[in-house]
Biopython code that builds the backbone (N, CA, C, O; Angstrom):
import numpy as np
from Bio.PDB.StructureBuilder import StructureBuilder

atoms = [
    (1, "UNK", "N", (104.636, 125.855, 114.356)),
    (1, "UNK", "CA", (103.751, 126.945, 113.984)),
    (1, "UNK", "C", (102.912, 127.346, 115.198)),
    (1, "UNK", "O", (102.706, 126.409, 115.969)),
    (2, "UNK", "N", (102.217, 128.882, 115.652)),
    (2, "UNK", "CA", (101.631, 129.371, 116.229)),
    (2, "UNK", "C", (100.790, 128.793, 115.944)),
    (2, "UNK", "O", (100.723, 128.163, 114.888)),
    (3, "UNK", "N", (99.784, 128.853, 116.932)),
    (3, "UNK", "CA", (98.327, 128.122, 116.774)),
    (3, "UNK", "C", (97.068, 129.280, 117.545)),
    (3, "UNK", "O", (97.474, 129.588, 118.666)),
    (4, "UNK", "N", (96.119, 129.750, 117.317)),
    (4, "UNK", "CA", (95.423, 130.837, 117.767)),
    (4, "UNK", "C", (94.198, 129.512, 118.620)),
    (4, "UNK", "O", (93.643, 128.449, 118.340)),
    (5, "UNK", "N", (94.307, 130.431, 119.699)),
    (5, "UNK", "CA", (92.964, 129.471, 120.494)),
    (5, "UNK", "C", (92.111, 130.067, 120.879)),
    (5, "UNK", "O", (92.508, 130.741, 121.829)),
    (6, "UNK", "N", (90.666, 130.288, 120.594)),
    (6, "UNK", "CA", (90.049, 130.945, 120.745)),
    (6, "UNK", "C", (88.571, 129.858, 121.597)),
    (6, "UNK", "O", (87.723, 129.209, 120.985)),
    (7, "UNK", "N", (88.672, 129.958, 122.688)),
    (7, "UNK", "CA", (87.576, 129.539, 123.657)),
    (7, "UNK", "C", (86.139, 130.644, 124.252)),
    (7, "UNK", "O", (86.287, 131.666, 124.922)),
    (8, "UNK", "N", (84.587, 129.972, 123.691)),
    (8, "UNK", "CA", (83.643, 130.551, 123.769)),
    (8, "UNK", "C", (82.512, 129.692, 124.555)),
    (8, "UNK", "O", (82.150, 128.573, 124.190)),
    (9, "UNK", "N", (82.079, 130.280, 125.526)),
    (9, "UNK", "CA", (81.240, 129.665, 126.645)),
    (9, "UNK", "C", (79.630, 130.047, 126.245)),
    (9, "UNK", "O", (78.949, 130.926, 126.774)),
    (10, "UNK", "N", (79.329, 129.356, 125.429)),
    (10, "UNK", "CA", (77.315, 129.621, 124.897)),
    (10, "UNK", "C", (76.325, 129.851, 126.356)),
    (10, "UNK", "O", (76.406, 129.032, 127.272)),
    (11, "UNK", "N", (75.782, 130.557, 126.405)),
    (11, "UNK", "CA", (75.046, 131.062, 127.351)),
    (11, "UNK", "C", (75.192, 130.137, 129.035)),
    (11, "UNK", "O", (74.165, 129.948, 129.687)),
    (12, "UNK", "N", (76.755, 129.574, 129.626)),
    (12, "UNK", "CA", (77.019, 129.245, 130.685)),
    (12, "UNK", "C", (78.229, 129.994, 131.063)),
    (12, "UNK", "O", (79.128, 130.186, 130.243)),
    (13, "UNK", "N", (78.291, 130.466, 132.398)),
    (13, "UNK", "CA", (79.836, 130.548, 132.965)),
    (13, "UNK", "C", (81.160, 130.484, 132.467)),
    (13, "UNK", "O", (81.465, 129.330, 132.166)),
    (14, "UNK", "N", (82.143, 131.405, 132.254)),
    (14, "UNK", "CA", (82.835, 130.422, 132.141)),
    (14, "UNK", "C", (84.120, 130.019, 133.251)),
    (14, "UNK", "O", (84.361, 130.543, 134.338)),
    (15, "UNK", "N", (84.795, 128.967, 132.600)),
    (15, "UNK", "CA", (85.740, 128.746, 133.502)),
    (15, "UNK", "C", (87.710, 128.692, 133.361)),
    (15, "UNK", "O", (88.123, 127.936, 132.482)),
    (16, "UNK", "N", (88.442, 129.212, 133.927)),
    (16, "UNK", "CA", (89.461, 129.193, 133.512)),
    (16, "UNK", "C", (90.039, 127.617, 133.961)),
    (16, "UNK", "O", (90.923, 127.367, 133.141)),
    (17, "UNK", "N", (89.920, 126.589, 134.812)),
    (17, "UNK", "CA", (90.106, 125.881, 134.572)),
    (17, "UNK", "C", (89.808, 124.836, 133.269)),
    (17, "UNK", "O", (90.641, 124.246, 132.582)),
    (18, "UNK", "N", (88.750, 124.821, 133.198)),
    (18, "UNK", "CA", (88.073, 124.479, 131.793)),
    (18, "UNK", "C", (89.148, 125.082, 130.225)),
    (18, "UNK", "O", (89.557, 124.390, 129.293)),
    (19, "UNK", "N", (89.252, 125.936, 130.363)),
    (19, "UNK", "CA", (90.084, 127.019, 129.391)),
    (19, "UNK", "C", (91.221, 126.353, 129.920)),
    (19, "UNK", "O", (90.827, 125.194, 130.060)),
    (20, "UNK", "N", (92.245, 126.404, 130.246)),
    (20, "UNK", "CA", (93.369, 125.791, 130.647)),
    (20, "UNK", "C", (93.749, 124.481, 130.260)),
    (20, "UNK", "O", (94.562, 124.185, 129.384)),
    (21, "UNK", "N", (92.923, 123.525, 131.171)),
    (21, "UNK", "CA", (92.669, 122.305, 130.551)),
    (21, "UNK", "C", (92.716, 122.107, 128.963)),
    (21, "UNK", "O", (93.519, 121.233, 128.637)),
    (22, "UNK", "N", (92.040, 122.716, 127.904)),
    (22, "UNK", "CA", (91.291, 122.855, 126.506)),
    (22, "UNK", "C", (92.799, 123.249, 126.108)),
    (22, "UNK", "O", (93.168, 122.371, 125.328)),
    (23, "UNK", "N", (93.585, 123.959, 126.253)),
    (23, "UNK", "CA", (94.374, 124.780, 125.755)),
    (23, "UNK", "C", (95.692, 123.565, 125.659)),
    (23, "UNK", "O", (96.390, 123.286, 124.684)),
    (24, "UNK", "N", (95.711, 123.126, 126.730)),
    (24, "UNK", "CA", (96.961, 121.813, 126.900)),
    (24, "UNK", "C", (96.681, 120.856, 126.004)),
    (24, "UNK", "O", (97.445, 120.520, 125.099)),
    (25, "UNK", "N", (95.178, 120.212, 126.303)),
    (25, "UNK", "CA", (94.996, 119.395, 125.054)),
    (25, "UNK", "C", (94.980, 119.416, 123.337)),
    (25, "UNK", "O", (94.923, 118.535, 122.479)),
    (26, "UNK", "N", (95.066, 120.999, 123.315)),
    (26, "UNK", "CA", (95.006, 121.705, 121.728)),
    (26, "UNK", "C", (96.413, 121.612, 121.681)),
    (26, "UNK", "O", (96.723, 121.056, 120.627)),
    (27, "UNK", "N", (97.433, 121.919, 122.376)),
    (27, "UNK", "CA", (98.368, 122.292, 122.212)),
    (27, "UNK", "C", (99.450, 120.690, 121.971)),
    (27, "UNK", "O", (100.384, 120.624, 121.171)),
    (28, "UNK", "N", (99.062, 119.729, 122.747)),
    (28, "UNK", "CA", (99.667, 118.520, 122.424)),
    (28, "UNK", "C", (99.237, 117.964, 121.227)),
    (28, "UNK", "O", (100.089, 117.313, 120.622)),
    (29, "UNK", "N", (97.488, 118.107, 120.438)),
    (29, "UNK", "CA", (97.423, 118.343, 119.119)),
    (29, "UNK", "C", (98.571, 118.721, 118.552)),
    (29, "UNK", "O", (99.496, 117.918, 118.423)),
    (30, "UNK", "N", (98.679, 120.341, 118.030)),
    (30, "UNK", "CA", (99.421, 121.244, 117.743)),
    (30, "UNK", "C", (100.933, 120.613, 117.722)),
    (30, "UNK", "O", (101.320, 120.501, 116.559)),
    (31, "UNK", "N", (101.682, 120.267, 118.475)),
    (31, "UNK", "CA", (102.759, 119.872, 118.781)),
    (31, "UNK", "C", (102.991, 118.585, 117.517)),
    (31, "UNK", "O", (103.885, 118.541, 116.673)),
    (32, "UNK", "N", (101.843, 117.593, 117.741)),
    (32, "UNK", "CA", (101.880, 116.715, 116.703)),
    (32, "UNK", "C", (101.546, 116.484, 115.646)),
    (32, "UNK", "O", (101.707, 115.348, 115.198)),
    (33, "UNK", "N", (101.035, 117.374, 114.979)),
    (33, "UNK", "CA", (100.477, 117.572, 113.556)),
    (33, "UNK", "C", (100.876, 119.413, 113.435)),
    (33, "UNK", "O", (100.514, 119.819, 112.331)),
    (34, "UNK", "N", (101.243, 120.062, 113.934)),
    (34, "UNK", "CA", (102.248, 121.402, 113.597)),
    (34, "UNK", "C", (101.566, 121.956, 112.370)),
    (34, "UNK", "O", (102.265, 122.522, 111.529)),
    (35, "UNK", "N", (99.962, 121.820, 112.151)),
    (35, "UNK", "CA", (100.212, 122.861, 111.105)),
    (35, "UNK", "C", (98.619, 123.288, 111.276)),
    (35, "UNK", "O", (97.937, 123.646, 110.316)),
    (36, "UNK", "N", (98.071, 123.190, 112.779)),
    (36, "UNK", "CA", (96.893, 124.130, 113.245)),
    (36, "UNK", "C", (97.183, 125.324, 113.383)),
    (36, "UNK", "O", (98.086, 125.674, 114.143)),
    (37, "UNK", "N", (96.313, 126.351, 112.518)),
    (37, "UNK", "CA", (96.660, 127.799, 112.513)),
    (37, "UNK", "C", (95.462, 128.568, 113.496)),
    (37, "UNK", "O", (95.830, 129.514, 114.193)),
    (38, "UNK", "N", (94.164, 128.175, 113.524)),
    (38, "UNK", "CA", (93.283, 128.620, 115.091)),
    (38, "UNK", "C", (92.506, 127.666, 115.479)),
    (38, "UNK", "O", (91.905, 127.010, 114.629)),
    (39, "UNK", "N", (92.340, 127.359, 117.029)),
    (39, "UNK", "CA", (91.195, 126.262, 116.981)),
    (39, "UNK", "C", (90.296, 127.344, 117.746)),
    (39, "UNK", "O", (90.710, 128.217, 118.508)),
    (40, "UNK", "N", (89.049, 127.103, 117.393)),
    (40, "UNK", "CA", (88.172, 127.676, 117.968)),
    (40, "UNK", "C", (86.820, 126.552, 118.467)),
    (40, "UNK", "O", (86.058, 125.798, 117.862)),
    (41, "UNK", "N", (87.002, 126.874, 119.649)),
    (41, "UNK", "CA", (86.243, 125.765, 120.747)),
    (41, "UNK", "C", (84.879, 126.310, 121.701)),
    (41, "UNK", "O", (84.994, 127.290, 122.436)),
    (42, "UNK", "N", (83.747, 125.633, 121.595)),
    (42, "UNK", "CA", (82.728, 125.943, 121.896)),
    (42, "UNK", "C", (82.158, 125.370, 123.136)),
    (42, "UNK", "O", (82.457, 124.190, 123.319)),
    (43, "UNK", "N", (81.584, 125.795, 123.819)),
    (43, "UNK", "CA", (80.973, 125.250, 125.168)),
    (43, "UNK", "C", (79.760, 125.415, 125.490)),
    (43, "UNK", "O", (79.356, 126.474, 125.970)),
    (44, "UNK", "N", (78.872, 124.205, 125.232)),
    (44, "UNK", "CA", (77.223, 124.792, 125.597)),
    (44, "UNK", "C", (76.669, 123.826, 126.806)),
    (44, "UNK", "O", (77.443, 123.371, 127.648)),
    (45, "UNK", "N", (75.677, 123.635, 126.811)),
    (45, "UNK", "CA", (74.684, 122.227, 127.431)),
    (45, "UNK", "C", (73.729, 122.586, 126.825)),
    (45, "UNK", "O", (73.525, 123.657, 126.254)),
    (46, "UNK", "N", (72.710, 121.143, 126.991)),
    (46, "UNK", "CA", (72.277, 120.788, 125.712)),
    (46, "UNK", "C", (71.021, 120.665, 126.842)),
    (46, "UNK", "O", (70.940, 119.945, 127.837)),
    (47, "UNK", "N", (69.984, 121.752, 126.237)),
    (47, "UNK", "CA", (68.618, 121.896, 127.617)),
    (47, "UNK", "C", (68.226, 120.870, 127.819)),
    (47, "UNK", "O", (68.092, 120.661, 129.024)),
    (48, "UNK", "N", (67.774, 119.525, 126.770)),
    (48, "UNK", "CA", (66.691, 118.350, 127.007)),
    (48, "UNK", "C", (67.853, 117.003, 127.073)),
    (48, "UNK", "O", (67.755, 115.852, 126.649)),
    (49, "UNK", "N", (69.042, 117.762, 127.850)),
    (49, "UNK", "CA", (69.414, 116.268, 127.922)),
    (49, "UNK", "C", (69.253, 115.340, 129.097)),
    (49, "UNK", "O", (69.371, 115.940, 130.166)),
    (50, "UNK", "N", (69.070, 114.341, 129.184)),
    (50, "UNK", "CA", (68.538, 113.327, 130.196)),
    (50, "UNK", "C", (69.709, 112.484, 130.831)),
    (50, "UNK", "O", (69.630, 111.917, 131.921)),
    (51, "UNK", "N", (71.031, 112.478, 129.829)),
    (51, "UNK", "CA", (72.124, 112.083, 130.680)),
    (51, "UNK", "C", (73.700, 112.409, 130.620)),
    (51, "UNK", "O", (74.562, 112.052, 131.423)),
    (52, "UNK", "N", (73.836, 113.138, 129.524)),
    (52, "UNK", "CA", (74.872, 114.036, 129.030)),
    (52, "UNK", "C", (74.698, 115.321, 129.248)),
    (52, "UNK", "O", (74.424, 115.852, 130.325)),
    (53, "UNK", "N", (74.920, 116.023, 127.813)),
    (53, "UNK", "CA", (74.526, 117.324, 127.963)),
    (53, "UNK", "C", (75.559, 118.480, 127.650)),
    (53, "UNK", "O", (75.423, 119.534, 127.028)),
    (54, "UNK", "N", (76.749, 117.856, 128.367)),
    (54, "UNK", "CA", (78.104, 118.842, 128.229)),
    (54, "UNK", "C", (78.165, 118.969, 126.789)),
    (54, "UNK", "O", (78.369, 117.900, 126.214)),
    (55, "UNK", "N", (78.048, 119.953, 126.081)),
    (55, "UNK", "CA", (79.589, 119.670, 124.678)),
    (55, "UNK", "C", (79.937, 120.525, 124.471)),
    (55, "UNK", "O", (79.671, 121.661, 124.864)),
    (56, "UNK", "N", (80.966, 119.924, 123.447)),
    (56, "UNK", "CA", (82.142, 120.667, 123.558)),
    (56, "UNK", "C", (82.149, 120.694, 121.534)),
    (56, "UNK", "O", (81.851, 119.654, 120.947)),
    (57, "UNK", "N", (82.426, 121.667, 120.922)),
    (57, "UNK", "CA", (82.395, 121.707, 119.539)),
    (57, "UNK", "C", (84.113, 122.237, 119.364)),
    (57, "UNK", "O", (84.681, 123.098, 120.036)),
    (58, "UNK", "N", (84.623, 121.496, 118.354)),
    (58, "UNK", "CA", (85.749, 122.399, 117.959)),
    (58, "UNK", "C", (86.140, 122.623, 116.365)),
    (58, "UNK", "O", (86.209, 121.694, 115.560)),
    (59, "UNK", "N", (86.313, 123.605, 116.139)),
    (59, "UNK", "CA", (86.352, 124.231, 114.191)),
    (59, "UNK", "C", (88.135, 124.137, 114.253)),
    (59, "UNK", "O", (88.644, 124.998, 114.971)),
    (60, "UNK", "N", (88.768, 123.502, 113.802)),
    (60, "UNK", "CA", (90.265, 123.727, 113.223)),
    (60, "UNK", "C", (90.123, 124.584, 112.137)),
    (60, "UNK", "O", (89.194, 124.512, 111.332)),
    (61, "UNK", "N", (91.452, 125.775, 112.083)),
    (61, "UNK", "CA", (91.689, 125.958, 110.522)),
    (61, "UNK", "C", (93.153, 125.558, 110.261)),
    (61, "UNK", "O", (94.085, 125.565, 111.066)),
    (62, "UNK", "N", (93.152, 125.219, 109.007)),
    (62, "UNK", "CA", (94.567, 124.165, 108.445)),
    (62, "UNK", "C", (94.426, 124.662, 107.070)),
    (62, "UNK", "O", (93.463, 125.289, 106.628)),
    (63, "UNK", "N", (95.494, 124.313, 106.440)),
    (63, "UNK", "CA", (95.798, 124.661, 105.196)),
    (63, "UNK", "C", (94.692, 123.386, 104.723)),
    (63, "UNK", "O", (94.767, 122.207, 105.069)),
    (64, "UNK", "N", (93.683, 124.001, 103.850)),
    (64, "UNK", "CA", (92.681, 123.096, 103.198)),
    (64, "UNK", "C", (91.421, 123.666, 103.875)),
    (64, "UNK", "O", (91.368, 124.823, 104.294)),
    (65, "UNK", "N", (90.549, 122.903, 103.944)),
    (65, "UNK", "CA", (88.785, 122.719, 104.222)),
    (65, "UNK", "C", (89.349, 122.499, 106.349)),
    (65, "UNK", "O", (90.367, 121.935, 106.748)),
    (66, "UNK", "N", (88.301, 123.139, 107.188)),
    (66, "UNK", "CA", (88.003, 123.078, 108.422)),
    (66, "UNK", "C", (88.199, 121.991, 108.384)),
    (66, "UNK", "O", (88.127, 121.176, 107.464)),
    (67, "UNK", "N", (88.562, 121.886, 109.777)),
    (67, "UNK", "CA", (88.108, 120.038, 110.322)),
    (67, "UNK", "C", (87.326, 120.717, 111.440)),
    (67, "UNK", "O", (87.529, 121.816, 111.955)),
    (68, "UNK", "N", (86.374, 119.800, 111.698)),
    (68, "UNK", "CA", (85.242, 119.984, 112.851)),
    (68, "UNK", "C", (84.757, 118.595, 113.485)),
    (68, "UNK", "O", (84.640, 117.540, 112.862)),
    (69, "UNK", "N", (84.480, 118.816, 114.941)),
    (69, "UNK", "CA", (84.301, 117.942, 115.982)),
    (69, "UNK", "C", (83.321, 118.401, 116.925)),
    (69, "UNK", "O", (83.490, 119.425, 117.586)),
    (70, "UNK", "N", (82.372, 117.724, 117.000)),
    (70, "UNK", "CA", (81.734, 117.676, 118.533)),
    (70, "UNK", "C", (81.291, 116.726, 119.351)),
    (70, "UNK", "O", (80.675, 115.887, 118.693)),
    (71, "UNK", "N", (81.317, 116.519, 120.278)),
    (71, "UNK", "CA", (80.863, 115.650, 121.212)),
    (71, "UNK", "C", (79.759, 116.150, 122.476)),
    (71, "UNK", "O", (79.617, 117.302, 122.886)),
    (72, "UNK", "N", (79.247, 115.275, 122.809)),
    (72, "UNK", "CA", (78.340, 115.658, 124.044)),
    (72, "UNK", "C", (78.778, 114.492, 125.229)),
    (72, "UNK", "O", (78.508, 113.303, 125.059)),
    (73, "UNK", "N", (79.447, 114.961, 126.376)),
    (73, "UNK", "CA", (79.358, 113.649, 127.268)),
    (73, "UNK", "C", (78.894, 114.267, 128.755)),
    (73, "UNK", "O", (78.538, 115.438, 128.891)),
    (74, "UNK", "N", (78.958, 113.240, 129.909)),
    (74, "UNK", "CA", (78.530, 114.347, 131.380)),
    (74, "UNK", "C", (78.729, 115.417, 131.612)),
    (74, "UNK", "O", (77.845, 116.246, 131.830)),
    (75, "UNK", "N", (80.641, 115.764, 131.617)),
    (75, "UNK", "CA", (81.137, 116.629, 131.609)),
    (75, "UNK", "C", (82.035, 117.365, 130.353)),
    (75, "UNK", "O", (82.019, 117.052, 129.162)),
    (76, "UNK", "N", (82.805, 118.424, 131.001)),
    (76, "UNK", "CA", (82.874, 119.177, 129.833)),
    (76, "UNK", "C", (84.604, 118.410, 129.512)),
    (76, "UNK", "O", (85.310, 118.379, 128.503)),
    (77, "UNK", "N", (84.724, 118.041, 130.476)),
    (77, "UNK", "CA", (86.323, 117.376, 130.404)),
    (77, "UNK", "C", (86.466, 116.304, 129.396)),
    (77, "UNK", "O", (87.217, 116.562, 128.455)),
    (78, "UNK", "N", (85.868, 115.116, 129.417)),
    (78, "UNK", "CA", (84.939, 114.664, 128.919)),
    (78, "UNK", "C", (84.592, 114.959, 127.440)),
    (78, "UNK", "O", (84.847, 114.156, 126.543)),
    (79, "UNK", "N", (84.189, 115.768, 127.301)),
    (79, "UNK", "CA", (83.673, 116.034, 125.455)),
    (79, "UNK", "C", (85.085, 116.473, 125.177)),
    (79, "UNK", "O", (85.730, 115.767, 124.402)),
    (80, "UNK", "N", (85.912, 118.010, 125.928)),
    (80, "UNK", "CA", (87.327, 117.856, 125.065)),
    (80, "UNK", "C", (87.834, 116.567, 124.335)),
    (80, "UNK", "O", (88.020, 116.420, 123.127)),
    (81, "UNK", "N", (88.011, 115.678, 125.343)),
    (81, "UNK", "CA", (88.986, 114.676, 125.174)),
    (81, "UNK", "C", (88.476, 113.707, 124.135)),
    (81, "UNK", "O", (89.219, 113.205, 123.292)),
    (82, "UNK", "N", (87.202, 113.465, 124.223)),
    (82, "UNK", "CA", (86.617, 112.716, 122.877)),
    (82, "UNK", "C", (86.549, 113.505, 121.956)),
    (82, "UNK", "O", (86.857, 112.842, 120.966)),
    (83, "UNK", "N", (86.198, 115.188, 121.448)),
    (83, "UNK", "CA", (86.228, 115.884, 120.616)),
    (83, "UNK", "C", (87.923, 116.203, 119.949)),
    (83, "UNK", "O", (88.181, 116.758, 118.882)),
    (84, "UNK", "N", (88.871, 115.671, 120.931)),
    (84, "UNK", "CA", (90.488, 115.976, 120.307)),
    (84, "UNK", "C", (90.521, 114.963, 119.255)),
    (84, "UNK", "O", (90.812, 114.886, 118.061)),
    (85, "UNK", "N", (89.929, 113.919, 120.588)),
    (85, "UNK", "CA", (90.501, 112.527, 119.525)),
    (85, "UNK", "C", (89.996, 112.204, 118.418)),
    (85, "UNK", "O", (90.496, 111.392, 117.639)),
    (86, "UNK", "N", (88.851, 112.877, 118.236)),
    (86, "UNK", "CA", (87.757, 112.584, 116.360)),
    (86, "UNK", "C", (88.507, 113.660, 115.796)),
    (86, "UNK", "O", (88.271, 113.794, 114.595)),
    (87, "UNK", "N", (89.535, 114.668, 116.376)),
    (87, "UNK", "CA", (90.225, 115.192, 115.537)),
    (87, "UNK", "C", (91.288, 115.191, 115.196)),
    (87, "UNK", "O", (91.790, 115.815, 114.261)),
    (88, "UNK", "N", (91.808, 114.409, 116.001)),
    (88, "UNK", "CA", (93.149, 113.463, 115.791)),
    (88, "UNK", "C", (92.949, 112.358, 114.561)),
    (88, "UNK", "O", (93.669, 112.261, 113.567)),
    (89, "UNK", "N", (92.264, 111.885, 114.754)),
    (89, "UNK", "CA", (91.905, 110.752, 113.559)),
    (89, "UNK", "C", (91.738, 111.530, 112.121)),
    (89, "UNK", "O", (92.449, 111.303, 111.143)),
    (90, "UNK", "N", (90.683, 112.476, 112.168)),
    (90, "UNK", "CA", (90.745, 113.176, 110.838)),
    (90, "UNK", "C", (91.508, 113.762, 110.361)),
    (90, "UNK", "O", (91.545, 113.972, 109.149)),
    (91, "UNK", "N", (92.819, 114.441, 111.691)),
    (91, "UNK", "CA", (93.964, 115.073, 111.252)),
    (91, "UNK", "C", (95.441, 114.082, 110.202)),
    (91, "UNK", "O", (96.343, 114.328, 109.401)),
    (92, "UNK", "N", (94.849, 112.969, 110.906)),
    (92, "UNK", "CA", (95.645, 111.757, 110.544)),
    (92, "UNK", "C", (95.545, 111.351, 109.022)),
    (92, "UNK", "O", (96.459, 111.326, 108.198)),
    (93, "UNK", "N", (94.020, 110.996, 108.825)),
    (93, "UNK", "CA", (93.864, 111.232, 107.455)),
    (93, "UNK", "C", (93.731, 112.181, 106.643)),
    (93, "UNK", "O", (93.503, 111.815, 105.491)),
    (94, "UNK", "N", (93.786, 113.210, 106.805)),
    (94, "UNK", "CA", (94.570, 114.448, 106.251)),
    (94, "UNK", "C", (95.736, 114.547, 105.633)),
    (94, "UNK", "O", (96.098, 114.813, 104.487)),
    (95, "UNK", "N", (96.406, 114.193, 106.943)),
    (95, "UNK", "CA", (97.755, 114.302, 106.304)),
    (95, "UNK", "C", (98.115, 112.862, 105.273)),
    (95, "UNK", "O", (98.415, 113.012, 104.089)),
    (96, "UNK", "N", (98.038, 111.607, 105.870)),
    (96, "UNK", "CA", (98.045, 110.626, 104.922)),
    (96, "UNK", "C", (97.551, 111.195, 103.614)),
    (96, "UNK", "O", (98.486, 110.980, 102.843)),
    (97, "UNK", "N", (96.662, 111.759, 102.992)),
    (97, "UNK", "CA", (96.333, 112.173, 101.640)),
    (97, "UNK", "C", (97.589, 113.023, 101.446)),
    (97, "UNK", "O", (98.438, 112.645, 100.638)),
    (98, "UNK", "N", (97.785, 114.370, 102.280)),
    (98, "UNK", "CA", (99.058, 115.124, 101.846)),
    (98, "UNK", "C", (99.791, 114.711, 101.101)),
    (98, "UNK", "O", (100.048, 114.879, 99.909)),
    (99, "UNK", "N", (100.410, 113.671, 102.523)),
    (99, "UNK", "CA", (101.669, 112.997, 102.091)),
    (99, "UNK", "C", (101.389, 112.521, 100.715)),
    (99, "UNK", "O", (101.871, 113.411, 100.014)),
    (100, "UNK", "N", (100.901, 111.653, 99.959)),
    (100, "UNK", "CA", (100.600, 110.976, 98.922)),
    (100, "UNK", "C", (100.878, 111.694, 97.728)),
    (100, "UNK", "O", (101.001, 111.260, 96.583)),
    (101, "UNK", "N", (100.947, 112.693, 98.099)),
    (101, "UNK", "CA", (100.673, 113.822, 96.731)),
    (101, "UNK", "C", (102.350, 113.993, 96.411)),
    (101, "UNK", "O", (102.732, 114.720, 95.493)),
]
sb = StructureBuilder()
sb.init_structure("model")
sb.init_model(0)
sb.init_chain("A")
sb.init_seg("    ")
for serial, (resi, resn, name, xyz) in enumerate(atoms, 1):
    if name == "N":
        sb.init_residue(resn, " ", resi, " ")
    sb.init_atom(name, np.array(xyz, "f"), 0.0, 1.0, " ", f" {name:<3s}", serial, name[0])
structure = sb.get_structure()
């Protein structure tokens, strides 16, 4: 299945590496659970942070209720990769319920 990716940079720069990067990691998602229809991915910093700061938010839509993820880490590389993987896990139990049915 097509998957719509929609990347939004909250009042910073943005970057096409960053975007690029985001897009590979959605897409090896996508590849393994085949039934993300848009992810839409957020990019801010976080004004009062003291040692993080990056995050990264991401909204799935799937047949059912959103799945949603965010993380805050140094960088923005960084929150993707922890924000895939809390959505890898929930995608996981997702489908485990599916299946069951």
């Amino acid at each position: 299945m097509y998957m719509t990716t929609i990347i939004q940079y909250v009042d910073i720069k943005s970057s096409d590496t960053l975007s690029t990067y985001t897009e590979k990691q959605l897409e090896k998602l996508n590849k393994k659970f085949n039934r993300i229809i848009t992810a839409r991915v957020y990019f801010k910093i976080e004004n009062n942070a003291t040692l993080n700061g990056k995050i990264c938010e991401i909204d799935l839509s799937i047949s059912g209720p959103k799945i949603f993820a965010s993380s805050n880490e140094k960088n923005f590389e960084m929150a993707v990769k922890e924000t895939i993987s809390d959505l890898e896990k929930q995608l996981e139990k997702r489908m485990t319920k599916l299946s069951n049915f």
